[in-house]
N, C-alpha and C positions, 0 to 999 in steps of 0.2 A: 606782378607776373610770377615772380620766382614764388611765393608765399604760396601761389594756387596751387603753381605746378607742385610744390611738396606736400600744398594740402590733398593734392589727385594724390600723390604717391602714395600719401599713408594710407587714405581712403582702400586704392587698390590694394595693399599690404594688409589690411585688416579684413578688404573682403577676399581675398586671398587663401588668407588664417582662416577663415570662417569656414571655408570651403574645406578646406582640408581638417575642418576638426567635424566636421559633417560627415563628412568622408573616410574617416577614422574606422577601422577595423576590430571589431569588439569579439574574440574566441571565448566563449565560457566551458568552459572546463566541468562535464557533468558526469558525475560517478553511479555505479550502482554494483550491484552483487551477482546480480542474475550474468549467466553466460548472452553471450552478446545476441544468440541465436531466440532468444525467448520474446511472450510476445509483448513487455515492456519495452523493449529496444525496439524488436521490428515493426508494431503496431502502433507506438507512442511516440518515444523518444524520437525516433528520427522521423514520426514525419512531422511532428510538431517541429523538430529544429528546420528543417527543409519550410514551413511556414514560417517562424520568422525572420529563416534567411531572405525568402521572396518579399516578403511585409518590410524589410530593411534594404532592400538593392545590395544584400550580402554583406552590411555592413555587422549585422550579429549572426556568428557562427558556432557552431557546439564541435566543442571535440569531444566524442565520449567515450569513455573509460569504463566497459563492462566487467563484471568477475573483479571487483576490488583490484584494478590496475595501478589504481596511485596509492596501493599500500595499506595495512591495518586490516581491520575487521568488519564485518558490517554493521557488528557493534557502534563502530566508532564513526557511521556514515554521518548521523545526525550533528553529532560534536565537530567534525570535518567539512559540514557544511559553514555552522558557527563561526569556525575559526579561516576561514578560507583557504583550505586546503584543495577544496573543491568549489567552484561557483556552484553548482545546480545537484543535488543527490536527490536519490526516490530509494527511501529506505523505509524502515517498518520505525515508528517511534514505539511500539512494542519490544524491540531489541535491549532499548535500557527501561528495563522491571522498574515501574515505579517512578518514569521521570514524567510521562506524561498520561495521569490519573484520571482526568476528564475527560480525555476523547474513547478511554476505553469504554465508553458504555456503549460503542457500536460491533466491540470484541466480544461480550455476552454473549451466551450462548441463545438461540432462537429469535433473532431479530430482524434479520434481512430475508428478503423476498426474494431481492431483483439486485445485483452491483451498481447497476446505474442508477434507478431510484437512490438507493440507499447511501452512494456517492453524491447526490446533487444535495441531503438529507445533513451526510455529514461536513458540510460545505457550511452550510445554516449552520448548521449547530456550532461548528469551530468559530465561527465570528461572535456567537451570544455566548458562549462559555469559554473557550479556551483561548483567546488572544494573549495573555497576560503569561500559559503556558507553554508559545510557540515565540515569547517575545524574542531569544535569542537568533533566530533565523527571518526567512521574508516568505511562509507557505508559498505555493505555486497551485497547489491543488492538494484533496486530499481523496483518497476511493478507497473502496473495500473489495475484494474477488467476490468471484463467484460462490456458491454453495461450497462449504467445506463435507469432505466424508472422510470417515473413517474408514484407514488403510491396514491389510497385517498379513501376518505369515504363518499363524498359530493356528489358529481356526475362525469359522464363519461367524461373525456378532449379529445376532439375531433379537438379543433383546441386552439390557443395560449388564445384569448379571457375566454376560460372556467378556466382559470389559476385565473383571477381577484380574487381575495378576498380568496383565497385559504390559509391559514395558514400551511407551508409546510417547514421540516426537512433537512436541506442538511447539509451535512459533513463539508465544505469547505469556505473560503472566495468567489472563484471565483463561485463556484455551487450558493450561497447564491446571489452572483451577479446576477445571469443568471437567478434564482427565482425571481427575485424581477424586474428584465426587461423586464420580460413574465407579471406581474402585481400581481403576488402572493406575500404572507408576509413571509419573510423568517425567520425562528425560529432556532435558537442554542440551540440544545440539544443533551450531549452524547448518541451514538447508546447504551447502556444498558438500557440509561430511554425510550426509542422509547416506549416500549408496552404500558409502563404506560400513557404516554402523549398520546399515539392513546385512552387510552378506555376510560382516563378522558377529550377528548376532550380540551388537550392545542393545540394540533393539529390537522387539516386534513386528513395531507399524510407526504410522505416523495417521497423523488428521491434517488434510491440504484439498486445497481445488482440483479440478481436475487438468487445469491446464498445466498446474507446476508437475504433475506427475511424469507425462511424455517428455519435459523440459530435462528432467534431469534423470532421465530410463530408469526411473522407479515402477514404473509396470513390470520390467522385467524381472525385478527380483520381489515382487509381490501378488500373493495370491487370492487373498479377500478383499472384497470391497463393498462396506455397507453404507446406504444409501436413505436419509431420511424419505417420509411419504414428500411428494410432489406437492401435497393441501397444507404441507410446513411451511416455519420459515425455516433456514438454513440451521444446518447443527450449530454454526460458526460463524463468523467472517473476520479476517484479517483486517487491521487497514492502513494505511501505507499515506506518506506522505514524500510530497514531490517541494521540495524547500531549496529557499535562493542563500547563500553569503549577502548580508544584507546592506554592508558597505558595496560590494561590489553590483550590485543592483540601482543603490544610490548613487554610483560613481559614473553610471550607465549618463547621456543626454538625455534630456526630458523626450523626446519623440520616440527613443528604441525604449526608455519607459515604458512609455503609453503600449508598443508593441508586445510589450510582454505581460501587459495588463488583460490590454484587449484578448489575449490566447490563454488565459490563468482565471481560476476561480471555479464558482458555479459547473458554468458549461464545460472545459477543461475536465474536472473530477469525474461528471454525470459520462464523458466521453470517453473517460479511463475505464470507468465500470462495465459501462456498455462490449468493450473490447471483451472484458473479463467473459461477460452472458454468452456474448457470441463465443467466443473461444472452447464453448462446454463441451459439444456435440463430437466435432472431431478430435478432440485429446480424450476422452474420454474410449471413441473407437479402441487405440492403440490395444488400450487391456483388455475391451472384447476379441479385437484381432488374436491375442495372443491366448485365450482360453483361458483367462480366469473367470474367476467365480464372484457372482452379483448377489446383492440381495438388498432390498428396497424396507423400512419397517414401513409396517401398513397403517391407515391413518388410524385406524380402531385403536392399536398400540403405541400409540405415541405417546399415552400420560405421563409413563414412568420418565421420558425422558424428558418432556418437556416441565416435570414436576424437580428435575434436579437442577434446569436448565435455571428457575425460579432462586433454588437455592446460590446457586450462583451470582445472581442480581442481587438478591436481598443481601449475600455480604457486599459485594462492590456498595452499594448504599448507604450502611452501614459504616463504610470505609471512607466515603465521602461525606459524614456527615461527621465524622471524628476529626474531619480534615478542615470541619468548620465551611465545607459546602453545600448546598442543596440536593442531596442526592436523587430522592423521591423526583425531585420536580426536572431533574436534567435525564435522569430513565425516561421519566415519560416522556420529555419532550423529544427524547433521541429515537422515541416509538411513534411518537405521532407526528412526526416529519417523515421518518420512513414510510409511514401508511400514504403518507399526502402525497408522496413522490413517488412511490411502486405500481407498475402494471398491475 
């Protein structure tokens, strides 16, 4: 009888423990750069965390940390995620030039149609080509925005020529490429100092979506805005990746696992994009509210620029095939997923 009775007590003591490591409250810590008001936080971030709050009975929760709150640069969001400084960041793996060479064949210039398409596109593509270049973290998803255009203060860009001597803001290695092959001077500077360098004149313009625009009242301090034809693809597209601390993902129960599986990937990126499309229309208003000045190039005129657009690709190629990659065959394939996934 005593033997039982202590064999009941352990029993209860272990389903006990069980319970309460079930029960266990898991906070992930997720950083990003954008001000908290933008529609990464308000359209993503948190309704995704408010899903896997619900998908868990609150047992995984996000605190997150907008505008680099836990410190550093946005530089340093990707390495911060590695290192677990941060469980979850959505930073541009474009910020460090050169660390990750493969996925930019969706930074070229004229490639994307649609963010969503073009995000479900480079979802495929990171699993067949870049694994081995995201090995340091656990992606969550990867998207691109919406159409890039070209922003400035100088005068109206009308055709590639009015680019010359233009001192102009891009995000990216390959975007800074594609500035600088149109004949403008391409300037590295983090999106939070943009306003400041618009009104002290270290720059021009910039090339950005239309939603970062209203996000950070760069309509107000800017007066042209040129627009590829509609029959294009994008001048541009950024792309951004959404990455876990990959101990702390592993460290996770197999069940809030599965929750974070099931909410990540594919559908996840395609749904980031999507936000991007929709977002166009109304940020977009802000700068006609405000009386600047638009101007669209027509499809008749697009050679010139989709002929530098070319030169562009053929070095990334190039670049990748020095690098002892496939480059020809990872262009195309990063083209013919997009076509497969685009409205």
């Amino acid at each position: 009888m005593f033997k039982k009775t202590l064999v009941a007590l352990a029993c209860a003591a272990a389903t006990f423990a069980s319970g309460a490591a079930n029960a266990e409250k898991y906070v992930l810590k997720v950083a990003h750069f954008w001000p908290a008001g933008a529609l990464s936080q308000q359209k993503v971030l948190e309704p995704w965390c408010e899903k896997l709050a619900e998908q868990s009975n609150n047992r995984l929760e996000c605190q997150i940390y907008p505008a680099m709150q836990l410190g550093g640069t946005p530089q340093q969001l990707i390495q911060q995620a590695a290192d677990g400084v941060a469980d979850i960041v959505w930073t541009l793996p474009g910020y460090t030039a050169g660390r990750f060479p493969i996925v930019e064949a969706f930074e070229l210039p004229f490639m994307a149609h649609d963010a969503e398409g073009a995000s479900r596109a480079l979802w495929e593509y990171y699993q067949t080509y870049a694994q081995d270049e995201f090995s340091s973290v656990k992606p969550l998803a990867f998207n691109v925005h919406d159409a890039g255009h070209i922003h400035n203060n100088r005068r109206e860009v009308t055709k590639i020529a009015d680019m010359r001597g233009l001192k102009m803001r891009a995000p990216t290695r390959q975007t800074n490429i594609m500035l600088a092959k149109m004949g403008a001077t391409p300037v590295s500077i983090p999106l939070p100092q943009m306003a400041d360098a618009l009104s002290k004149g270290v720059v021009d313009g910039y090339v950005l979506p239309w939603e970062v625009v209203p996000t950070m009242r760069l309509h107000e301090l800017t007066k042209y805005h040129t627009e590829m034809s509609p029959e294009s693809p994008s001048l541009y597209t950024t792309l951004f990746t959404i990455a876990m601390n990959k101990a702390r993902y592993e460290g996770l129960p197999a069940d809030l696992q599965k929750i974070i599986d099931d909410n990540t990937g594919a559908d996840f990126s395609a749904h980031i994009g999507k936000q991007w499309d929709e977002s166009v229309a109304a940020a977009r208003q802000h700068a006609v509210d405000r009386g600047n000045a638009f101007y669209t190039i027509p499809a008749d005129q697009m050679d010139e620029w989709l002929k530098a657009g070319d030169r562009v690709a053929a070095d990334w190629v190039k670049d990748m095939d020095k690098k002892g990659l496939k480059g020809q065959e990872m262009l195309d394939t990063a083209k013919s997923l997009i076509a497969k996934y685009s409205k």
